[in-house]
N, C-alpha and C positions, 0 to 999 in steps of 0.2 A: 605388618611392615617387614619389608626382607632385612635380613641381617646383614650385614658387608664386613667383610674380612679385607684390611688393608694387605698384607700378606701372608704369606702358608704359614705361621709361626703359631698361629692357633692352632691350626689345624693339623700342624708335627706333634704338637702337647696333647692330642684327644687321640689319634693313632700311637699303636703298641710302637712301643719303645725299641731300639736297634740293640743289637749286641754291643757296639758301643757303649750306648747311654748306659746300660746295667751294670757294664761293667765300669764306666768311671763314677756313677754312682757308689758302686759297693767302696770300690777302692778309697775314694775320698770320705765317705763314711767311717770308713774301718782306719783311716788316719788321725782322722779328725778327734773321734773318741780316743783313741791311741794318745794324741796331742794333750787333750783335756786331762786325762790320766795320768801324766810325765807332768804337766804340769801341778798336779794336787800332789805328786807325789817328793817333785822338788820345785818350790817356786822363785827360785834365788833369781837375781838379775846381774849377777855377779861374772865377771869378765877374766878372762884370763888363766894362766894354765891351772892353776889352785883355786878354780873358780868348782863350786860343790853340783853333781848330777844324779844322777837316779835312774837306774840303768831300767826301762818299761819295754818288754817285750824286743829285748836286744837292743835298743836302742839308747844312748843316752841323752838322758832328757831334762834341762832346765829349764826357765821362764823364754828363755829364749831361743830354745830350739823347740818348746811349746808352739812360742809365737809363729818362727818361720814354719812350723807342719800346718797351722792353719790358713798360714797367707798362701801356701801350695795348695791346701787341698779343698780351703770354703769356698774359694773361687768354682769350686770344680761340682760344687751342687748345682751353680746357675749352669753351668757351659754343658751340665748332662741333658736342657732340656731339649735342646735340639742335636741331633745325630753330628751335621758336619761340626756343630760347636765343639763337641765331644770325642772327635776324631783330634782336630786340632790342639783342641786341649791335651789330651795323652800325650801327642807328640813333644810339642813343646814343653809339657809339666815335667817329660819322660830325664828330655835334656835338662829342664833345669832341678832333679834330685839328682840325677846323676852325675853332675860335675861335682857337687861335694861329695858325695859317694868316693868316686876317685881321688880327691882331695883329701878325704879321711885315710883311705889306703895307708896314704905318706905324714900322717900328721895327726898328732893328736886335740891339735886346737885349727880346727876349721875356721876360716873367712876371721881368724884375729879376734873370734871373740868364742864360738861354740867350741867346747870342749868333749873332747870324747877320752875319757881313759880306757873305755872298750873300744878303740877306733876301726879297729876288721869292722868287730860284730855289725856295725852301724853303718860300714859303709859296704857291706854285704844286704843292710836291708835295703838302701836307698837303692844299691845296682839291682837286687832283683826286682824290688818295686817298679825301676825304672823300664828292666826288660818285660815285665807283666804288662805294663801300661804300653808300651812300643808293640807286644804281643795282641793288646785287644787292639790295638788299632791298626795293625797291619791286613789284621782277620773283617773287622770289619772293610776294609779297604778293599779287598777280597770279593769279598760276597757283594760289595757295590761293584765291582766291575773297575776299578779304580780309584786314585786319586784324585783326579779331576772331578768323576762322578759321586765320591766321598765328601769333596769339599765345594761340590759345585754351585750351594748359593753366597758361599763365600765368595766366589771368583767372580760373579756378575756384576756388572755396572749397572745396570737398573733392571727394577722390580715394576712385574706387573700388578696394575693396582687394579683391582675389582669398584664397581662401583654399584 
């Protein structure tokens, strides 16, 4: 009996993967462990400017800057499985480490509750992180021939269905 594939989304997971995918892959990988680590390292859930951190590969790291590196970046193992997922993802993940990034710049207690007493160091990693990730997704943007053709089964109104 023949197999049916409702849509391509099989068949993006069985072909090699895009420069994209690898690299939000890595990226989110290499945070996520990062995360886990900040976190064994300080697990306080404690608020406020003399709230206690743990400075993990520049970064400073409590339960809940633990927390928010994984709600950025676990997301980002699903959205590697497909290319335009993975475009998109960079993009937008890109802007959302990089507003507190900038936020740190000026301040040592981000969003009223994450504290940084190294607040450069951390908002030097979010803004390069944030350009790495803006970087892989321009390049694959690139080599697709565009943005439209980068995110093109996101933009379609319907899908053909094989039967």
């Amino acid at each position: 009996m023949a197999r049916t594939i409702v849509d391509d989304s099989e068949a993006e997971m069985t072909r090699g993967w895009t420069f994209a995918q690898w690299g939000l892959l890595v990226i989110s990988v290499l945070h996520l462990i990062q995360a886990v680590f900040g976190y064994l390292a300080e697990p306080s859930f404690a608020t406020g400017p003399d709230a206690p951190t743990e400075q993990v590969l520049g970064m400073d790291f409590n339960g809940w800057h633990a927390v928010a590196g994984v709600a950025l970046f676990g997301p980002g193992l699903v959205f590697a499985l497909r290319s335009s997922w993975a475009v998109a993802y960079l993009i937008v993940a890109a802007i959302g480490g990089a507003l507190p990034g900038v936020w740190a710049l000026f301040s040592h207690q981000v969003a009223w509750v994450l504290t940084f007493p190294n607040n450069i160091t951390d908002a030097i990693v979010h803004l390069v992180t944030a350009a790495v990730m803006l970087a892989i997704a321009g390049i694959q943007i690139r080599r697709d021939g565009g943005l439209r053709q980068s995110l093109g089964d996101l933009m379609t109104s319907d899908r053909t269905v094989a039967r």
